[in-house]
C-alpha positions in Angstrom: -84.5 -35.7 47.0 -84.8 -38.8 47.2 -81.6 -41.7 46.4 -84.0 -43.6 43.8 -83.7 -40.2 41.6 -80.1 -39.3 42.1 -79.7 -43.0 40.4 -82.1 -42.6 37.7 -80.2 -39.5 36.5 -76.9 -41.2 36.7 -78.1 -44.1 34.6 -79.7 -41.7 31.9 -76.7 -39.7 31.6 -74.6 -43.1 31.3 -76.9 -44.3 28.8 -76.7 -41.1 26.9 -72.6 -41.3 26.5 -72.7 -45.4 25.6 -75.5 -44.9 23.5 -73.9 -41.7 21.3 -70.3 -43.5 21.7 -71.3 -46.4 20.6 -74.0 -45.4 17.6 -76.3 -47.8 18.9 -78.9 -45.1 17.7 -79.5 -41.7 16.6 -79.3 -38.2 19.4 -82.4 -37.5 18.8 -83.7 -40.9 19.6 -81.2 -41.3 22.7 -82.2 -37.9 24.1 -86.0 -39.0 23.3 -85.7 -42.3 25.5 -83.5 -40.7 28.6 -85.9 -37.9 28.8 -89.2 -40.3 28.4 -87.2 -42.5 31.3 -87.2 -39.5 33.4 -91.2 -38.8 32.7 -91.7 -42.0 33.8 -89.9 -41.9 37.0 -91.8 -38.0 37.5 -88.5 -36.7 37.6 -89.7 -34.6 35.5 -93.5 -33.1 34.9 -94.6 -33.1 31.5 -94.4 -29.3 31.4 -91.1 -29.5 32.2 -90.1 -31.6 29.4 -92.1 -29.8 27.3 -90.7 -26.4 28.6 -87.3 -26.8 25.9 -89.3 -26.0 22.6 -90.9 -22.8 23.6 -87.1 -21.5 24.0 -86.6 -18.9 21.8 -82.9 -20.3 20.8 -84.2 -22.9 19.0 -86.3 -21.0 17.0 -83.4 -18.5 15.8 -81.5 -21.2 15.1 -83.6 -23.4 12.9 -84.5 -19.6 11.3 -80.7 -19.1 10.7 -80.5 -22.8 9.3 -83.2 -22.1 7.2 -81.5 -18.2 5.7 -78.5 -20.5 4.8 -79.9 -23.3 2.4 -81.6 -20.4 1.4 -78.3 -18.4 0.7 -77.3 -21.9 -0.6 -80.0 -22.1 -3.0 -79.3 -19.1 -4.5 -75.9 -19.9 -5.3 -74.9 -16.1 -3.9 -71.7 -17.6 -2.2 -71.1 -20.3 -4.9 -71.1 -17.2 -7.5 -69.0 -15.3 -4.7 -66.2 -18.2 -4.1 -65.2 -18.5 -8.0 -64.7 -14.8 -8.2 -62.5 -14.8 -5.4 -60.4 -17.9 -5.7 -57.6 -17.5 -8.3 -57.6 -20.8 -10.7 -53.4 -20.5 -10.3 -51.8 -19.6 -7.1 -49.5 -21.1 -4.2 -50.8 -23.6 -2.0 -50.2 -21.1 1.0 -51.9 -18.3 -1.4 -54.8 -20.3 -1.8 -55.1 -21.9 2.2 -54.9 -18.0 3.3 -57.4 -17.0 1.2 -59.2 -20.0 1.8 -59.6 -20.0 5.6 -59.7 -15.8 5.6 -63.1 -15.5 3.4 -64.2 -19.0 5.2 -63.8 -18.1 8.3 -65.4 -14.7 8.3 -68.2 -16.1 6.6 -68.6 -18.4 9.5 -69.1 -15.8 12.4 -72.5 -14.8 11.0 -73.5 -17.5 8.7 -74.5 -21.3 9.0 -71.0 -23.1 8.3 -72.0 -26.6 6.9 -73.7 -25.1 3.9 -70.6 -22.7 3.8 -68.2 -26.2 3.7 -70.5 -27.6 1.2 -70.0 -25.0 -1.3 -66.6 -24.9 -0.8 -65.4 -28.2 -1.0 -65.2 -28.4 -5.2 -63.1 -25.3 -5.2 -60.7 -27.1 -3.0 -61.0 -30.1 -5.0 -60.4 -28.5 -8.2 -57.5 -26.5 -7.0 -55.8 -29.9 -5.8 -56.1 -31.3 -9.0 -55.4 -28.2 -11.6 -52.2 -27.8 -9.0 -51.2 -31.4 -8.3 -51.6 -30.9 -4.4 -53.2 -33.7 -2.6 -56.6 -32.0 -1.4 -55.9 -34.2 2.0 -53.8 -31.0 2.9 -56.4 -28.3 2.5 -60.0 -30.5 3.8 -59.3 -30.2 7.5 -58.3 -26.5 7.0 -61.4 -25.9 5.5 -63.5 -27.4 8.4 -61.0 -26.0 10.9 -61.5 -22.2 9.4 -65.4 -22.8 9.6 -65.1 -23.9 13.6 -62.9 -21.1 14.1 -64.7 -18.4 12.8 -68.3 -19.9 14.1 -66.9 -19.7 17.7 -66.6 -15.4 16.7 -70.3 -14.1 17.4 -73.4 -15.8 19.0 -74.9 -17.2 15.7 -71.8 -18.2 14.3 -72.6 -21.8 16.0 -75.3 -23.4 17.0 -73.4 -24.6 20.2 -73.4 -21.0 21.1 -77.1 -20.5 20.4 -77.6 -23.7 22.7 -76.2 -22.4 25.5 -77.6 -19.1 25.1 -80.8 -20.7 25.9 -80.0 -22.6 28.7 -79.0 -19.6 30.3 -82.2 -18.1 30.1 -84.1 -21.5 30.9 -82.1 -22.0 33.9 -83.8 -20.7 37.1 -80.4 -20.9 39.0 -78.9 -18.0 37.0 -81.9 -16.0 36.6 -80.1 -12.5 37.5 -77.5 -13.3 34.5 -77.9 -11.0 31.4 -78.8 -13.0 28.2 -76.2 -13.6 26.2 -75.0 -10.9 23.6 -74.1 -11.2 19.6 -70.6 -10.6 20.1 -69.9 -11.6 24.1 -68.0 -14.2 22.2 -65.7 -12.1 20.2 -63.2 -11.9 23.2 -61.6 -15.1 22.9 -62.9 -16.1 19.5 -61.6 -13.3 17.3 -58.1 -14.0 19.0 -58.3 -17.6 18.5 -59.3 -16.9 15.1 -56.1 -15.1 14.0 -54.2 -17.6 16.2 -55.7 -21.0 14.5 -55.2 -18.9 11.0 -51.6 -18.4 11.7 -50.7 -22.3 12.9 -52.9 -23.7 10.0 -50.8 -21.2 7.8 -47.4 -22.2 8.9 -48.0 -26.0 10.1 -50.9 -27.5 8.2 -48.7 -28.9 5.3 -46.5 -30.9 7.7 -48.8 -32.1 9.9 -51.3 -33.2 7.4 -51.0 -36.7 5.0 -50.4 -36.7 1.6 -52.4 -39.0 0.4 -54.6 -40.0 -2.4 -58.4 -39.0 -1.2 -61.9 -40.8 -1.8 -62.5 -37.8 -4.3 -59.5 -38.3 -6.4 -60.4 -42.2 -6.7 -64.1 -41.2 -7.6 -63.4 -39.7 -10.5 -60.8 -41.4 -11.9 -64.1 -44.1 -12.4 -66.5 -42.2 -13.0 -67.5 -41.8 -16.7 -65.9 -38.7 -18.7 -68.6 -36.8 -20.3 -67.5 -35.1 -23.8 -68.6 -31.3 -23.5 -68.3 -28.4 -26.0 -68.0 -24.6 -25.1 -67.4 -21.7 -27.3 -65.3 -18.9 -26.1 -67.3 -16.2 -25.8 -67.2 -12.1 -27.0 -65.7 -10.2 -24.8 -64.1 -13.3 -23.0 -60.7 -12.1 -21.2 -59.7 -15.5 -22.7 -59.2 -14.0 -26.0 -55.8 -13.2 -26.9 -54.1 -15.4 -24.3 -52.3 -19.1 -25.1 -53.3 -22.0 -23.2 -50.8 -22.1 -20.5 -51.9 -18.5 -19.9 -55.3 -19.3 -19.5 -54.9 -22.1 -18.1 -57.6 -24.4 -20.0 -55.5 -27.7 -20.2 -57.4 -28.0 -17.2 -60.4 -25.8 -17.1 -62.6 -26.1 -13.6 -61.1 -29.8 -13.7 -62.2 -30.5 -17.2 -59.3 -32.0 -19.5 -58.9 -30.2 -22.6 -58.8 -32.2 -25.6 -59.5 -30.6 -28.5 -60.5 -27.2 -30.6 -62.6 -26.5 -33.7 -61.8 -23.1 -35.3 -63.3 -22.7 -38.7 -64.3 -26.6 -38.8 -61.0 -27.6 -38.5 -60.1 -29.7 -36.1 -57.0 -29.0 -33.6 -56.3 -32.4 -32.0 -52.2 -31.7 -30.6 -52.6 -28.4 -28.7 -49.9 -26.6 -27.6 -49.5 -24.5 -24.9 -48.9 -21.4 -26.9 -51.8 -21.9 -28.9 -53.7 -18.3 -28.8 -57.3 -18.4 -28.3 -59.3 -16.2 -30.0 -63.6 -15.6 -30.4 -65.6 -18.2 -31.7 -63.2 -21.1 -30.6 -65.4 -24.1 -30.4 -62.9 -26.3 -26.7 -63.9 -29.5 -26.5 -63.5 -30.7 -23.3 -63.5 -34.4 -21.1 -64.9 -34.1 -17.7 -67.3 -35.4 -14.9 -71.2 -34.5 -14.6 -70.3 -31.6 -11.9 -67.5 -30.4 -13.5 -69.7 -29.6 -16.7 -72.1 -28.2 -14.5 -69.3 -25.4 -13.9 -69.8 -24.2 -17.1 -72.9 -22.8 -17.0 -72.0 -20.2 -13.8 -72.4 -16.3 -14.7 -68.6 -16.2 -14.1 -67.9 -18.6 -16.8 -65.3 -17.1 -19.4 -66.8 -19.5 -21.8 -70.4 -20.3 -23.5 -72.6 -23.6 -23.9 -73.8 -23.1 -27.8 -76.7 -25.6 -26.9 -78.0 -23.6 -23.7 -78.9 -20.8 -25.7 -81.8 -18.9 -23.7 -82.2 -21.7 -21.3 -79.3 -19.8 -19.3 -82.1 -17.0 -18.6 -84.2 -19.3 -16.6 -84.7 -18.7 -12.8 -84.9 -21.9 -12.3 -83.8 -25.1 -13.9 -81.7 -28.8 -13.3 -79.0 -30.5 -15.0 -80.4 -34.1 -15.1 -78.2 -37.3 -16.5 -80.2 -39.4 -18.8 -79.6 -42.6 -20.6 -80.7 -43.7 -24.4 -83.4 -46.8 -23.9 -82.4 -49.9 -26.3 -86.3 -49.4 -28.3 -85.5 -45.5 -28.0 -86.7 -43.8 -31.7 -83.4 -41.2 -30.9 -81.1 -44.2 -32.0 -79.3 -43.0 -35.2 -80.8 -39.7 -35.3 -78.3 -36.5 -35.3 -78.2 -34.6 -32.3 -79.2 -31.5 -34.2 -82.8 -33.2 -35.6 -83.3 -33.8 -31.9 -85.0 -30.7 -31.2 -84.2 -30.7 -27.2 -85.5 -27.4 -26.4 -89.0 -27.9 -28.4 -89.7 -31.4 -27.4 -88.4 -32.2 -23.9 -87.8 -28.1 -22.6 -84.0 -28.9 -22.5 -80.7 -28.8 -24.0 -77.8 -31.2 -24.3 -74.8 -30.2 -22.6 -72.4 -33.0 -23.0 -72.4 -36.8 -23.9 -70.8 -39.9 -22.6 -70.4 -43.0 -24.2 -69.4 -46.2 -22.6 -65.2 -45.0 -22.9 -65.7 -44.7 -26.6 -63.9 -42.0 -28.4 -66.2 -39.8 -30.2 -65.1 -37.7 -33.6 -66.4 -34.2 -34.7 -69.2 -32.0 -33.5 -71.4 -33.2 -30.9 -74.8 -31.7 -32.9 -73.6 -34.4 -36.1 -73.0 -37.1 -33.9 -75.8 -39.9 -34.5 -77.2 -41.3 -30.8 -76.9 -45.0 -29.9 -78.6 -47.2 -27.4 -76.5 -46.7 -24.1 -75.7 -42.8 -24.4 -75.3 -40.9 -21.6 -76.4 -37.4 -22.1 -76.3 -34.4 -19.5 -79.0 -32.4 -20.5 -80.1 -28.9 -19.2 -84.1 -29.2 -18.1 -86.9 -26.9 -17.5 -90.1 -26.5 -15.6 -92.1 -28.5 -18.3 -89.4 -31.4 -18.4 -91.3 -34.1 -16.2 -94.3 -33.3 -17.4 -93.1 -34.1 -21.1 -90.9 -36.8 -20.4 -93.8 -38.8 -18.0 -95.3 -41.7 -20.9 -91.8 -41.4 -23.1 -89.6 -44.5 -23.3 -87.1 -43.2 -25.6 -84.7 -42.6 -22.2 -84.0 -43.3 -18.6 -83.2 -40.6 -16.0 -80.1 -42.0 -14.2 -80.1 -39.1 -11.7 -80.1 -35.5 -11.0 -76.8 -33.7 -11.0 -77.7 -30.2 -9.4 -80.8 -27.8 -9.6 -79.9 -24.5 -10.7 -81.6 -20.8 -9.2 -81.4 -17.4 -10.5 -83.3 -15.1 -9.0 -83.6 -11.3 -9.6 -80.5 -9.4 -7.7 -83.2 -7.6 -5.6 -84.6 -10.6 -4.3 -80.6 -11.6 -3.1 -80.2 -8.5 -1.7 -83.7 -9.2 0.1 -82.1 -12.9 1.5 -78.7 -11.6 1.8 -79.0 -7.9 3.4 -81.8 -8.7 5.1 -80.0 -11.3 6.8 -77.1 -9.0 7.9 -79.4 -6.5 9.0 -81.6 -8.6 11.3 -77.8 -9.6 12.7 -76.4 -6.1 13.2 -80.1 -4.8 14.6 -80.1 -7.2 17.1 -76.5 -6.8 17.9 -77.2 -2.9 18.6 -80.1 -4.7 20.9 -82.7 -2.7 18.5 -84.6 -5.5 17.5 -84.5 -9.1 18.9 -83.0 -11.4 17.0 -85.9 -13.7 16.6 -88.2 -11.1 15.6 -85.3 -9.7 12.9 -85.2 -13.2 11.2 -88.7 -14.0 11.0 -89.3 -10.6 9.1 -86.6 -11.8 6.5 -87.9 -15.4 6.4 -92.0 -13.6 5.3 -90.1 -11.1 3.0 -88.4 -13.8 1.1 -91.6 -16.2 0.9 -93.8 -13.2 -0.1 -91.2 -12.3 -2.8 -90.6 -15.9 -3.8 -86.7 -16.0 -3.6 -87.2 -19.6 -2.2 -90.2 -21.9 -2.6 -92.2 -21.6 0.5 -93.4 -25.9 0.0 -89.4 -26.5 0.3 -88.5 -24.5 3.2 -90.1 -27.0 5.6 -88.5 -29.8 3.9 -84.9 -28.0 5.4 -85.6 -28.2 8.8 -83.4 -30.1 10.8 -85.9 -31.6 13.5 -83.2 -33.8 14.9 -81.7 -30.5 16.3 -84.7 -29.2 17.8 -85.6 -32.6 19.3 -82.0 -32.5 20.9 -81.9 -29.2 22.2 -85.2 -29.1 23.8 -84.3 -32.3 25.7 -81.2 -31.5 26.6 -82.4 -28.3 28.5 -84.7 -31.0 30.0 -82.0 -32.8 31.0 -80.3 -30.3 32.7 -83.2 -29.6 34.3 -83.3 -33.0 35.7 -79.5 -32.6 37.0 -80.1 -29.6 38.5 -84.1 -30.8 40.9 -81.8 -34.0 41.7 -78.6 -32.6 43.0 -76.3 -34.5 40.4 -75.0 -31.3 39.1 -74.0 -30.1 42.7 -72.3 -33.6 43.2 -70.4 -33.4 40.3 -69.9 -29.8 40.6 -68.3 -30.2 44.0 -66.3 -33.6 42.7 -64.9 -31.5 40.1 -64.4 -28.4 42.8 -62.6 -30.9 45.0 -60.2 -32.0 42.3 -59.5 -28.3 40.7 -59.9 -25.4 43.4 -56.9 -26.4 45.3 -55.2 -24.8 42.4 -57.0 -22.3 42.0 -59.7 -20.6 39.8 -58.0 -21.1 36.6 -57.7 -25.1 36.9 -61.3 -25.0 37.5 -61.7 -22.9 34.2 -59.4 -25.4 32.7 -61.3 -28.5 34.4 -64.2 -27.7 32.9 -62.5 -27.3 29.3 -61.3 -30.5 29.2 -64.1 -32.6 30.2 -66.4 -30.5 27.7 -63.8 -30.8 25.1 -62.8 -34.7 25.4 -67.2 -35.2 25.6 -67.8 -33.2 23.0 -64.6 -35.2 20.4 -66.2 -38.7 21.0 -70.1 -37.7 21.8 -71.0 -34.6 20.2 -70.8 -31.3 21.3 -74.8 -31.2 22.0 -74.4 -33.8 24.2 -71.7 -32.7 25.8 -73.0 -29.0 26.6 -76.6 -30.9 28.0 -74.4 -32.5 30.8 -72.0 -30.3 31.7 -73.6 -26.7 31.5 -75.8 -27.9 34.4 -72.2 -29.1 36.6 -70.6 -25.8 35.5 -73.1 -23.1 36.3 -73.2 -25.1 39.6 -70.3 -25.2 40.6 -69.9 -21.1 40.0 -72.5 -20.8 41.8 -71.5 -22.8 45.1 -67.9 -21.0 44.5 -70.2 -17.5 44.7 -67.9 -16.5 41.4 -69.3 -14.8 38.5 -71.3 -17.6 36.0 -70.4 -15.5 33.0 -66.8 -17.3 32.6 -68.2 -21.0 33.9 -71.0 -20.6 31.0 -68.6 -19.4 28.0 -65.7 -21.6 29.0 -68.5 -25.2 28.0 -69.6 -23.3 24.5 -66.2 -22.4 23.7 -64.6 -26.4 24.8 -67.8 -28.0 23.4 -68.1 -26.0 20.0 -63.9 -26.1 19.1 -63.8 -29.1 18.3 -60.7 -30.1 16.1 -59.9 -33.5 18.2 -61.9 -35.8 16.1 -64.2 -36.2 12.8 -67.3 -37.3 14.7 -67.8 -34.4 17.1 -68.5 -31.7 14.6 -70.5 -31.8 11.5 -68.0 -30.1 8.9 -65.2 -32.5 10.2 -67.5 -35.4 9.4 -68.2 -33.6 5.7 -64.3 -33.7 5.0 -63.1 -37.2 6.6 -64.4 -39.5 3.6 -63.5 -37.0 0.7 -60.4 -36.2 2.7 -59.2 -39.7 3.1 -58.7 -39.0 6.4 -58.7 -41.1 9.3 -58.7 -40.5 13.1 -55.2 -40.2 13.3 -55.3 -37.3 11.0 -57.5 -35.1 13.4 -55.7 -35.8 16.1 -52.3 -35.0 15.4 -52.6 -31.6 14.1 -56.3 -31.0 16.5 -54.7 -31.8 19.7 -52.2 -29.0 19.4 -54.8 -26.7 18.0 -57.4 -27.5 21.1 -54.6 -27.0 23.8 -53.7 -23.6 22.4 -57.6 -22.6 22.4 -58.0 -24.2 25.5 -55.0 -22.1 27.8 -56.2 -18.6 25.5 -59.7 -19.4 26.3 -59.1 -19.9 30.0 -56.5 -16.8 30.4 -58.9 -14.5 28.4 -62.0 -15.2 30.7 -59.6 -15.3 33.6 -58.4 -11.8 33.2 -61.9 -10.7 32.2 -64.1 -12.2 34.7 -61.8 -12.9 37.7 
């Protein structure tokens, strides 16, 4: 091979760490350009850079991305999550619970979405408990890592490396990799992280005010009224019982019971049917109200709560609006604009009695509840402004859940019992749940991460490139040179940290495209098993605690967290040198 190659490859993988180091542009584009320099040097033939996304992997795992907005949409887990987490319990109570139903989640299901939903529990907890949600953020993302590192979908680090086992020639006689080769070291390491998150987290983590906590302080307090419904379990208890002086982060203010008005409420006031609360809160925090779980009622929704679909949509009055000093009641929402009102800001301003009496001025803010026909309606008005949507709401028919969410589990465990491939499994569920419309088919493309694709189909053809060159057997051998003296394990260990510390300040994509290539070599000029060499770079690249850049739900908690580098570090490090040793003494005693 000649020396002018060798170079090139060096260079590209340089490039590659500077670039993603340094931000100087997105992976996608960085893996784009190195693998375009190595077309042009014919490194590479154009069927070998092409060769990366006819790999199967990818395909399952833009499938599985696209089963978990799906799952996302439907709000299954959202509905799940307030069942299960207790609005009053002890900050260990909650983290245990927390990381337990996270965590498990994560093995088989797509964990950023799982993060996303969880976040405003954790949020709201903090605040109805007076716990800085700094000390529950990184647990969250942690319990998510931990549990995706479980089964070969839990990740898509894991998925990546499955492919590049089957797309590389050199370990052609190696089985594919199974659902639950994984479960060896990551079910361990999953009880283990649970059990130092559980007993050290509080320490080790900074009490501190977060970005979320600031947020709303600022943001504008909408007024919101809900009735407490028949049959509510609320009915008979007082309000410290209940716990309403702080309802799903809304700030109870106020109760109407047979038009009298309850300003000073104490907390053995008894609630009873027909209370009209009147609450203070943020757009989201309104938005809570409306779940199926909801103890309480919105008098305004009415039958709007039976659509399958609708959004919650902030609004503002226009200054030439004809709504100005009309009562909300004469309004007529539902027959004119195919909404309702669910709550009202204005500008800090106090506002007395019932919402439905209370005349409109120029510079309201209203939350409203919208339909289909809502656009449409509102297209030539000028009356007022949309500021912004808050959330789109879904409810499908339970069958069609059990369609998304069974079907999902049942194209995992077939494939696990290596009855039907994976890929076959998940396109079946993806047909059943456009035929069925659970999920509109037009949006579905419009969740596909491209970016990953892009990146993992180059990175298998960059480790193609390392392998035709010989730079993988030159670093292979360095690394064999520095760590065999010592034995097998160190080179287990070796390879760990050099995935590991790539994968904290690149990203763990990155990091598995260069070093699977070195550490499949280097089995392979040792004559050991590949099996370990191949596990040891998806475990090190896809535990990733060191940092917030290296792993997508660390990045989702570090601004609402407050967090900064520091943070990750001190109570990651520990957590990535116990991983590391159990990893490398588990595939030790297996393999060697």
């Amino acid at each position: 091979m000649p020396y002018i190659d060798v170079i090139v490859v060096f260079v590209v993988i340089a490039f590659i760490l500077v670039s993603l180091y340094r931000e100087w542009m997105g992976a996608a584009f960085t893996f784009f350009i190195a693998v375009m320099v190595l077309g042009i040097f014919k490194i590479l033939t154009p069927a070998e850079i092409l060769e990366g996304f006819a790999n199967e992997q990818i395909a399952v795992i833009i499938m599985l991305l696209l089963l978990g907005d799906a799952i996302r949409q439907t709000s299954v887990i959202e509905i799940f999550f307030s069942k299960i987490f207790p609005t009053s319990s002890s900050y260990k109570g909650f983290l245990a619970r927390m990381m337990i139903w996270v965590g498990g989640f994560s093995a088989f299901l797509n964990n950023t979405p799982l993060v996303a939903v969880m976040m405003p529990y954790v949020h709201q907890w903090s605040q109805r408990n007076n716990i800085s949600s700094s000390k529950l953020l990184i647990p969250l993302s942690y319990a998510a890592i931990l549990g995706g590192c479980v089964t070969l979908i839990g990740t898509s680090t894991n998925l990546i490396v499955s492919g590049m086992v089957a797309d590389q020639d050199i370990i052609q006689d190696m089985p594919a990799l199974e659902m639950f080769d994984f479960v060896w070291v990551g079910l361990p390491m999953l009880v283990i992280g649970f059990l130092y998150l559980y007993f050290f987290s509080y320490k080790l983590l900074p009490d501190r005010k977060t970005a979320i906590d600031t947020y709303i302080k600022n943001d504008r307090k909408f007024l919101v009224e809900a009735v407490v419904k028949r049959g509510s379990k609320l009915i008979g208890l007082t309000i410290a019982e209940a716990d309403m002086k702080n309802e799903n982060g809304l700030l109870l203010i106020e109760v109407i019971r047979d038009n009298h008005l309850i300003s000073l409420i104490d907390d053995n006031f008894v609630l009873q049917e027909g209370d009209l609360l009147r609450f203070a809160g943020d757009n989201t925090e309104v938005v809570n109200l409306l779940s199926e779980t909801s103890e309480l009622m919105l008098p305004s929704v009415g039958m709007m709560s039976k659509l399958k679909r609708s959004q919650v949509v902030e609004i503002v009055i226009s200054h030439n609006s004809t709504l100005i000093s009309k009562q909300v009641r004469d309004i007529y929402f539902r027959g004119k604009y195919d909404s309702a009102l669910l709550a009202i800001h204005r500008n800090g301003e106090r506002i007395v009695g019932k919402i439905d009496d209370l005349k409109l001025k120029a510079g309201d803010v209203l939350l409203l509840l919208a339909g289909d026909n809502f656009t449409s309606r509102i297209q030539n008005d000028i009356d007022f402004y949309v500021i912004s949507k808050v959330k789109e709401l879904r409810k499908p028919e339970r069958y069609k859940i059990w369609v998304l969410f069974g079907g999902t589990l049942m194209a995992i465990f077939l494939a696990a019992v290596k009855l039907v491939p994976l890929f076959i499994g998940l396109l079946i569920v993806l047909a059943a749940i456009n035929i069925l419309k659970v999920v509109s088919a037009k949006d579905l493309p419009k969740n596909i991460d491209y970016n990953l694709g892009v990146i993992i189909a180059l990175s298998l053809a960059l480790g193609t490139a390392m392998m035709k060159t010989g730079v993988a057997a030159m670093i292979a051998n360095l690394i064999i040179s520095v760590f065999m003296p010592l034995g097998r394990i160190s080179m287990l260990l070796g390879i760990f940290m050099i995935t590991s510390v790539l994968a904290a300040y690149i990203t763990n994509k990155a990091a598995v495209a260069i070093v699977f290539p070195i550490s499949i070599t280097a089995a392979k000029n040792l004559g050991l098993d590949p099996m370990p060499f191949v596990l040891v770079v998806s475990f090190a690249a896809a535990a990733n605690f060191i940092t917030p850049i290296g792993y997508q739900t660390n990045l989702m908690v570090y601004g609402p967290g407050g967090y900064n580098f520091k943070d990750f570090f001190k109570i990651g490090l520990p957590l990535t040198i116990i991983y590391m040793f159990v990893t490398v003494a588990v595939l030790s005693y297996m393999y060697f």
